[in-house]
NUVEXZA-157452 format. One record per residue: residue number from 1; x, y, z of N, C-alpha, C in turn; residue in three letters. Coordinates in steps of 0.2 Angstrom, whole numbers, plus 5000, padded with zeros to 4 digits. Layout:
BEGIN
> resi,n.px,n.py,n.pz,ca.px,ca.py,ca.pz,c.px,c.py,c.pz,resn
> NUM,X,Y,Z,X,Y,Z,X,Y,Z,ala $
...
END
This chain:
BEGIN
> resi,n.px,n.py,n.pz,ca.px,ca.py,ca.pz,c.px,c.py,c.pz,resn
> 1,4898,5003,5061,4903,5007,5057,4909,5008,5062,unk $
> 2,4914,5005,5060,4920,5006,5063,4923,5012,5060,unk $
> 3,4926,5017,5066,4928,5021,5066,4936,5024,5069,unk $
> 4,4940,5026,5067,4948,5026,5069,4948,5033,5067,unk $
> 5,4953,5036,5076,4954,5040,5075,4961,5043,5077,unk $
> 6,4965,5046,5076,4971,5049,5077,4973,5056,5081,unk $
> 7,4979,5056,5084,4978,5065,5088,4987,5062,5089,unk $
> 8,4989,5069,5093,4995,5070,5094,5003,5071,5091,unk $
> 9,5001,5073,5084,5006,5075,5080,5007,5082,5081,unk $
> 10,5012,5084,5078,5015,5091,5078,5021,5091,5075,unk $
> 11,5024,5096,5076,5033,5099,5074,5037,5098,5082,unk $
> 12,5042,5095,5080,5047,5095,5086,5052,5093,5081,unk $
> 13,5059,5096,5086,5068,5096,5082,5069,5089,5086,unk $
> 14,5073,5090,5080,5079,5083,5079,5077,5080,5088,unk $
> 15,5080,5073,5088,5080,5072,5096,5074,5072,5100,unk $
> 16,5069,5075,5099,5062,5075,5101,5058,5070,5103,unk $
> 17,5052,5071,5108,5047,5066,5108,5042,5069,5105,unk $
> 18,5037,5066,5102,5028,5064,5103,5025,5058,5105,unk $
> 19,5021,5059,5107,5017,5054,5108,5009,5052,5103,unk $
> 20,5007,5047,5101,5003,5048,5095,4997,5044,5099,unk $
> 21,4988,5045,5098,4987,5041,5100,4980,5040,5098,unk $
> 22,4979,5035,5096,4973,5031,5093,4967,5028,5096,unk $
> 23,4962,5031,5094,4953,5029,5098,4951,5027,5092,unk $
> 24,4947,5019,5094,4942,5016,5089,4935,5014,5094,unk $
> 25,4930,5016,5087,4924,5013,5089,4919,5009,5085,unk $
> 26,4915,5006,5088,4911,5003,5083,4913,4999,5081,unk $
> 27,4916,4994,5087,4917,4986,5084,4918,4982,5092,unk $
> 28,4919,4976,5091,4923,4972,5096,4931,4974,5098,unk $
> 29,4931,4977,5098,4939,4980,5099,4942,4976,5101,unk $
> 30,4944,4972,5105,4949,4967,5109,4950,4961,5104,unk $
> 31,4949,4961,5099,4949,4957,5095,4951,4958,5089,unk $
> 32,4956,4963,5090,4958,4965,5084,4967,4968,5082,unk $
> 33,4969,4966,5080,4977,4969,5080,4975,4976,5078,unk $
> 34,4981,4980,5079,4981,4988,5077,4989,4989,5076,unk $
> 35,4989,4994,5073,4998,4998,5069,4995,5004,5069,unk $
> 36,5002,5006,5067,5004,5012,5065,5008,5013,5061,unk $
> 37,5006,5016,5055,5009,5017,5047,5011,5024,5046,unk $
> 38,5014,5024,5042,5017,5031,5040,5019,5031,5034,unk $
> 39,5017,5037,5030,5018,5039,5023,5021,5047,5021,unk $
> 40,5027,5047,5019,5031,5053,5019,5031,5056,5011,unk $
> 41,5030,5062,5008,5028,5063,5002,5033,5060,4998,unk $
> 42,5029,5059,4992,5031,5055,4985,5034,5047,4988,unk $
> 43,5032,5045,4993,5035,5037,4994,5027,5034,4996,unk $
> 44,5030,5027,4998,5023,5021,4999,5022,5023,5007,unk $
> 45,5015,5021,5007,5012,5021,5015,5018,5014,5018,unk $
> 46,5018,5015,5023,5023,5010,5024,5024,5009,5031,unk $
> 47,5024,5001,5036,5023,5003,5043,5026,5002,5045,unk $
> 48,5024,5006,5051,5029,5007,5057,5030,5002,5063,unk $
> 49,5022,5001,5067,5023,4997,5073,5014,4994,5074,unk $
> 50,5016,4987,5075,5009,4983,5076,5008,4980,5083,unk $
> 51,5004,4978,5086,5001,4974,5091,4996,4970,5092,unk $
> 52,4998,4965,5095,4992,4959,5096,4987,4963,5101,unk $
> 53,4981,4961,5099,4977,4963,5106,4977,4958,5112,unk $
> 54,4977,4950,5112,4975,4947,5117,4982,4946,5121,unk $
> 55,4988,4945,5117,4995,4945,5119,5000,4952,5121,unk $
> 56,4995,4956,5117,5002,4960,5115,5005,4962,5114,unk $
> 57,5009,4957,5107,5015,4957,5106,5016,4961,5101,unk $
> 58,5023,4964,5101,5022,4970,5094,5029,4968,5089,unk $
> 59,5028,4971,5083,5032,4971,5081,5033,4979,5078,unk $
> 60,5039,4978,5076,5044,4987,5072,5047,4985,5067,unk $
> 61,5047,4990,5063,5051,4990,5057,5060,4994,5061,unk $
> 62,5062,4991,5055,5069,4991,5058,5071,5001,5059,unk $
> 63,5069,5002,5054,5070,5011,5056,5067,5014,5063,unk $
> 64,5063,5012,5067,5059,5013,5073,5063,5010,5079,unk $
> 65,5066,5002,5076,5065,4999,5083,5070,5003,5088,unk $
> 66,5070,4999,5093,5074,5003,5099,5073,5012,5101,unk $
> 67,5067,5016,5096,5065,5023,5098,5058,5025,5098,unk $
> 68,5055,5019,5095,5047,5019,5095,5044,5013,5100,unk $
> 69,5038,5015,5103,5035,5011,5109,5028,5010,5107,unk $
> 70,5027,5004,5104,5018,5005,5104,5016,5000,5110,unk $
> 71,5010,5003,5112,5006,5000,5117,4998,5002,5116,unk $
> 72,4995,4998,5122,4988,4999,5121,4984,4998,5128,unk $
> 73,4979,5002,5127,4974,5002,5134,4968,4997,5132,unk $
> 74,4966,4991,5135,4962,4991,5131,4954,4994,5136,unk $
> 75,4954,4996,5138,4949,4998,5145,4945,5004,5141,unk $
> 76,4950,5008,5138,4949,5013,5135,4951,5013,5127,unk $
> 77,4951,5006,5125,4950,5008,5116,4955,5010,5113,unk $
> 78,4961,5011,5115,4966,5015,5112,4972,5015,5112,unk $
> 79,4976,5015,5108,4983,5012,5106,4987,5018,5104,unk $
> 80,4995,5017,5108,4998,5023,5107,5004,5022,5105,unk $
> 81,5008,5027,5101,5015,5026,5098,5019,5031,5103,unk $
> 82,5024,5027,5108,5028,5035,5109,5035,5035,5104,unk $
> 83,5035,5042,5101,5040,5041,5098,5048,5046,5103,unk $
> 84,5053,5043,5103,5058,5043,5105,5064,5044,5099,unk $
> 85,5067,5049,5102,5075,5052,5097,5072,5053,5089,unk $
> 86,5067,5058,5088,5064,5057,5081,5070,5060,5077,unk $
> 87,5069,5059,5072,5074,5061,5065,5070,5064,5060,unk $
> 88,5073,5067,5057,5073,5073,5050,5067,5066,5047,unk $
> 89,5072,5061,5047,5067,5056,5040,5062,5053,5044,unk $
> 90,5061,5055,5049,5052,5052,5053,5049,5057,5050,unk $
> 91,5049,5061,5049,5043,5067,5046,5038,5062,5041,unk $
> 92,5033,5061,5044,5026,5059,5037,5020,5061,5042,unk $
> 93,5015,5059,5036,5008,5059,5039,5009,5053,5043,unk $
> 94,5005,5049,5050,5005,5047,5054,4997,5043,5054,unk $
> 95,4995,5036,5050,4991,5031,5052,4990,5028,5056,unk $
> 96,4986,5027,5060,4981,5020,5063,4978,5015,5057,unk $
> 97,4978,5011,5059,4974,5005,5058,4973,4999,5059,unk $
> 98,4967,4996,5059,4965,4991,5064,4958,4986,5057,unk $
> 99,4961,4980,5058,4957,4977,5053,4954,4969,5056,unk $
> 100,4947,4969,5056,4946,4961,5058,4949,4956,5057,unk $
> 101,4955,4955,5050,4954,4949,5049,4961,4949,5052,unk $
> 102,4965,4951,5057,4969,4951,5060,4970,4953,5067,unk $
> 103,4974,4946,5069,4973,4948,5076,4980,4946,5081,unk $
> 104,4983,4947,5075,4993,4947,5076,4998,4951,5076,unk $
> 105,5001,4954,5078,5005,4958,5075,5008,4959,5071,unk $
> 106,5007,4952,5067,5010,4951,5061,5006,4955,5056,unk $
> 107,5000,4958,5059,4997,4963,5050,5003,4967,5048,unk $
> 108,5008,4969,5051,5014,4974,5048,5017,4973,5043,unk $
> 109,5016,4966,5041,5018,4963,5037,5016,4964,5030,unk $
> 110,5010,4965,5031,5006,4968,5024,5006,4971,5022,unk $
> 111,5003,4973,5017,5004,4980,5013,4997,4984,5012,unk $
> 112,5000,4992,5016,4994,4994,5018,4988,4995,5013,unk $
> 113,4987,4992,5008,4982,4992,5002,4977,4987,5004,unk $
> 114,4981,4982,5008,4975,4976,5010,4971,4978,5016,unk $
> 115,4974,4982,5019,4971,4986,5028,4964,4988,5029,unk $
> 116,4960,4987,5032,4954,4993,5032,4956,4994,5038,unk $
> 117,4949,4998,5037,4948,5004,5042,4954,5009,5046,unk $
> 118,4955,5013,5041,4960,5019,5043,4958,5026,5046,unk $
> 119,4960,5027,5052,4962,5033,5052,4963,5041,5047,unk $
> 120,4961,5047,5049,4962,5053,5044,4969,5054,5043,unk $
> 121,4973,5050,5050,4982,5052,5049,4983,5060,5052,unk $
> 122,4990,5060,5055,4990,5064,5059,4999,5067,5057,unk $
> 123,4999,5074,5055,5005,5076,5052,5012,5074,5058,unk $
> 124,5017,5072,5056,5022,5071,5062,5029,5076,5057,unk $
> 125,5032,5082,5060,5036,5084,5056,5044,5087,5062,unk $
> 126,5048,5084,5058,5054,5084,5063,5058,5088,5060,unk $
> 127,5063,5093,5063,5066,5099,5059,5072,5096,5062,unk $
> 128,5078,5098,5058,5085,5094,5059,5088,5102,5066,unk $
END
């Protein structure tokens, strides 16, 4: 049973950092792409930032890029978003997700309906 979990959200103003960070178990871990999606009320789950496992290459949506940083440890299972110069419009719930039949960064491309194995999500709220 694969299991995805999320920590490190909270309230910070405008300009602010957090950092988000995602633990999986119950699987071959190293063999699996992982993101980071985010859903703001009354809009689509929609994502943020993905990574290869064996390359590590990531990709970002265009509203992140140059302030969000995904990485990953693979020693320790766990994959991290730091988010940089947050904005009023980054306020959402905050995803993990990691799904076997992906093992490219390019899962960010999908829509998170076809994803498993998600996280409970983790509030991120940014005050102006």
């Amino acid at each position: 049973q694969v299991q995805v979990m999320e920590s490190g959200g909270g309230q910070v103003q405008a300009g602010g950092s957090l950092r988000l960070t995602c633990t999986t178990s119950g699987w071959m871990f190293d063999e699996h792409a992982m993101g980071w999606f985010r859903q703001a009320p009354g809009k689509e789950r929609e994502a943020v930032a993905c990574i290869s496992w064996i390359r590590g290459a990531t990709l970002y949506s265009d509203s992140v890029k140059g302030r969000f940083t995904i990485s990953r440890d693979n020693a320790k299972d766990t994959v991290y978003l730091q988010m940089n110069n947050l904005k009023p419009e980054d306020t959402a719930i905050y995803y993990c997700v990691a799904d076997p039949n992906f093992t490219s960064e390019r899962m960010c491309h999908y829509h998170a309906t076809t994803l498993k194995h998600w996280g409970q999500g983790t509030q991120v709220t940014v005050s102006a």
